[in-house]
LONU-706518 format. One line per 3 residues: for each residue x, y, z of C-alpha. Coordinates in steps of 0.001 Angstrom, whole numbers, plus 500000, padded with zeros to 6 digits. Layout:
BEGIN
X:Y:Z  ...
This chain:
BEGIN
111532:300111:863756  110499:303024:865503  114255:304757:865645
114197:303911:862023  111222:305470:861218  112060:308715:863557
115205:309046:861352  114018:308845:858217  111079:311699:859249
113874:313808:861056  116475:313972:858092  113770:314362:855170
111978:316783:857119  108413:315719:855805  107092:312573:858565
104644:311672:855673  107625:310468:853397  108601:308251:856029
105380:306920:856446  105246:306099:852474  108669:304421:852455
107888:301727:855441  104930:301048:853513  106677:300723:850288
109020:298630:851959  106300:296103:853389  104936:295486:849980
107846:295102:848731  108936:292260:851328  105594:290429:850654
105798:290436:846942  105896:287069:845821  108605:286241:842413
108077:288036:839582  108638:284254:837601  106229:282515:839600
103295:285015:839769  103592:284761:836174  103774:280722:836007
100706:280629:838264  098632:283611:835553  099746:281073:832916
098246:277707:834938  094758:279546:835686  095083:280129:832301
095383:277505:831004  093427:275594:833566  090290:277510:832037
091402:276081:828804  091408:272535:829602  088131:272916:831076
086610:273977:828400  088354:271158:826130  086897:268213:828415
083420:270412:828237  083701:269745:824432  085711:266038:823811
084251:264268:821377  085055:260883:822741  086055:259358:826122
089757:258618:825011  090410:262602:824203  088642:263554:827638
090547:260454:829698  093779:262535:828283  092433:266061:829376
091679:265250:832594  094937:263878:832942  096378:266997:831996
094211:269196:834244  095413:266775:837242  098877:267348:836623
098668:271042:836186  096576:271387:839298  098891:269526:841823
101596:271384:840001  102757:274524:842461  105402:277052:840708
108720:276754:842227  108327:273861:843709  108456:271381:841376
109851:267502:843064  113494:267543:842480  113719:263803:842653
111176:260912:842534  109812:259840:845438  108870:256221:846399
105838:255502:848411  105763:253301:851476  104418:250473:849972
105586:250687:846440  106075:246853:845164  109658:245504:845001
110821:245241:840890  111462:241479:839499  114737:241546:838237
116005:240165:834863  116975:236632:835488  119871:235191:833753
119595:232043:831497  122986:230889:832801  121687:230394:836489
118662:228657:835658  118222:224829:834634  116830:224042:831193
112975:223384:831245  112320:219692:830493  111939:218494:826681
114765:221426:825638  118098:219994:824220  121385:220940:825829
121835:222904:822632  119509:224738:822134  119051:226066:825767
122762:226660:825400  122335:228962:822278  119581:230430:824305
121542:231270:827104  124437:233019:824594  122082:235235:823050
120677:236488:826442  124148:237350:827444  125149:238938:824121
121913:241131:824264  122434:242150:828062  126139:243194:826958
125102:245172:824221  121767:246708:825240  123039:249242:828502
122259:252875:828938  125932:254102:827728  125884:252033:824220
122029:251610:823172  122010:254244:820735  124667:253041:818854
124016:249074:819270  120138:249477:817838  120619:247249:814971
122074:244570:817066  120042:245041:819696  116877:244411:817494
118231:241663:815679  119458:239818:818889  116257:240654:820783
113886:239361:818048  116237:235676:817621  115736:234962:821450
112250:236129:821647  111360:233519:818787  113762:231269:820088
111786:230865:823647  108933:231529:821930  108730:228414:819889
110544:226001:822261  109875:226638:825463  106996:224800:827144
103372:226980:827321  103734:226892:831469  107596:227806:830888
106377:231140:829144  104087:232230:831916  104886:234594:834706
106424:234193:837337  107987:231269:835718  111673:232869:835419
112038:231724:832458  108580:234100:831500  109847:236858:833049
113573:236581:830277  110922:236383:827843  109284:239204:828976
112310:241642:829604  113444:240397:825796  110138:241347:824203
110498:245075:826672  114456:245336:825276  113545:244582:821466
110091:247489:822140  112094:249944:823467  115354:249773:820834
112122:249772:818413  110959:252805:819979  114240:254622:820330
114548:254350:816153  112141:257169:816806  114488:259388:818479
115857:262324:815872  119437:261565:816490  119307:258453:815775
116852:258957:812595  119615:260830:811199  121874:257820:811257
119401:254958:810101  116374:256594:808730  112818:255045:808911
112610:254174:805160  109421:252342:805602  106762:254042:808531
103894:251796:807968  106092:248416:808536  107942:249900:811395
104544:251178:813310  103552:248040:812898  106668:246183:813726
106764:248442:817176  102984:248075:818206  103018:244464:817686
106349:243667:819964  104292:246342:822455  101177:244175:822405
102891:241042:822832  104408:242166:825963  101150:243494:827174
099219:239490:826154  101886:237950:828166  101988:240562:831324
098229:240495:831624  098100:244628:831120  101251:247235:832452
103956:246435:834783  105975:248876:836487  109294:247005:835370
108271:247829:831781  106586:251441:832483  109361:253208:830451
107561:251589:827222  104246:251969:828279  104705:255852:828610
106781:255782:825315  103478:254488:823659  101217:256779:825002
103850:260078:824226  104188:258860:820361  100364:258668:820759
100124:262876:821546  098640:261416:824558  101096:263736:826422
098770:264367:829731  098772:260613:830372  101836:259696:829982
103028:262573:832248  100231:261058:834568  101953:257880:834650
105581:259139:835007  104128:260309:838083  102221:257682:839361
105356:255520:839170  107923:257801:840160  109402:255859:842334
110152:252577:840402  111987:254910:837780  115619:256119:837785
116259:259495:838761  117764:260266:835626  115215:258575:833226
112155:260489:835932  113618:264016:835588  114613:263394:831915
111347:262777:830777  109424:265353:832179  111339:268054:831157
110929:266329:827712  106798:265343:827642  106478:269028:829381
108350:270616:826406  106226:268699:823722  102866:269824:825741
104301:273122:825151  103893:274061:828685  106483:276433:829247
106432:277735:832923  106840:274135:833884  108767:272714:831356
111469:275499:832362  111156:274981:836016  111603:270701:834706
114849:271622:832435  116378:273515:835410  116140:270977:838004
117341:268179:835232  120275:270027:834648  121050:271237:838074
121160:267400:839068  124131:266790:836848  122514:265370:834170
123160:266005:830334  121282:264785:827437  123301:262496:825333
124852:263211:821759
């Protein structure tokens, strides 16, 4: 440093200027990003905000989703933003979808029925996958609603309660026929089968939502996807991001990224939401047609 500096004095023939150029140089070096001094202006900002917003909620339901939003925004650091969910060390194993096929009948069912039963389950797990959901919908509601009412009405009360296996096929049914419900929502597929009728359908969607809930005994982390669908259609934005996170690590990578880009975007957050679209699509993933 010191030849440099003798250098720089001996060809410019004024020491001071070298003097003003290391210095320059220094605070240049220890200048943080231009993008992320700006990203953590806009979070003080809107920090303050927030504040003031729980200050003033007029009821404990707008202040529960406040809060939520001033949690995420404070563990939020600018630039480094998780790219990938992380599991913690004692995050619960998921229960898997049984299949009808590989169980026995439940006593007082007739060989036919349970039969019918178990071809419905496998026509609904065939059509109701990540690649063809969009396009199945109709199917996939009409084929989840038949075997929910079908194991519904016959199988026995203590056949219908978890962790029967047979509960937990009624219980992924009544999460596939929610979430096809919920993905009518979804503009690209509005544009192909239109909600004609928003009242019915609300209620249609809530209903299969709460009927999950009465059997599950409140949220499960198999079925978390839904939950935080309800609370998003809800504008109850900061919560549902709050749950994405607490549950990181029972979601896909694909779904986790996917929909925090998205629920940042519709907070209007934009710092984080394009810190959340850059990781998504540096990951490989693309949103579907």
């Amino acid at each position: 440093m010191q030849t440099f500096q003798t250098t720089i004095g001996r060809r410019s023939g004024w020491p001071w200027l070298s003097t003003l150029l290391l210095s320059a140089l220094a605070i240049s070096s220890a200048k943080a990003d231009p993008n992320e001094i700006d990203a953590e202006s806009w979070r003080n900002q809107k920090l303050k905000e927030i504040a003031t917003k729980i200050q003033d909620a007029q009821s404990s339901e707008d202040r529960l989703e406040y809060v939520a939003r001033r949690s995420w925004l404070q563990q939020w650091e600018p630039g480094q933003m998780l790219s990938a969910p992380t599991q913690a060390p004692a995050e619960p194993a998921l229960v898997e979808e049984p299949s009808l096929g590989e169980l026995e009948g439940p006593p007082g069912i007739e060989p036919q029925v349970w039969q019918r039963m178990i071809s419905s389950q496998t026509e609904l797990l065939a059509i109701d996958t990540d690649d063809s959901r969009k396009e199945n919908l109709r199917r996939i509601i009409a084929s989840a609603s038949q075997l929910e009412e079908w194991l519904s009405n016959k199988l026995p009360v203590e056949s219908q309660q978890l962790p029967a296996p047979t509960a937990w096929v009624l219980a992924f049914t009544r999460y596939r026929l929610g979430r096809a419900l919920a993905y009518r929502e979804l503009p690209s597929v509005r544009e192909r089968w239109p909600i004609s009728e928003p009242v019915q359908y609300q209620k249609r969607l809530l209903e299969a939502y709460q009927r999950l809930l009465d059997q599950t005994k409140g949220v499960r982390p198999e079925f978390i996807l839904l939950e935080d669908r309800i609370l998003r259609r809800s504008s109850k934005r900061g919560r549902a991001l709050e749950l994405l996170e607490s549950h990181q690590g029972v979601i896909q990578a694909k779904w986790y990224l996917k929909k925090r880009r998205d629920l940042l975007e519709e907070l209007g957050w934009q710092p984080p939401y394009q810190e959340a679209a850059r990781i998504y699509f540096e990951a490989g993933y693309r949103d579907d047609p």
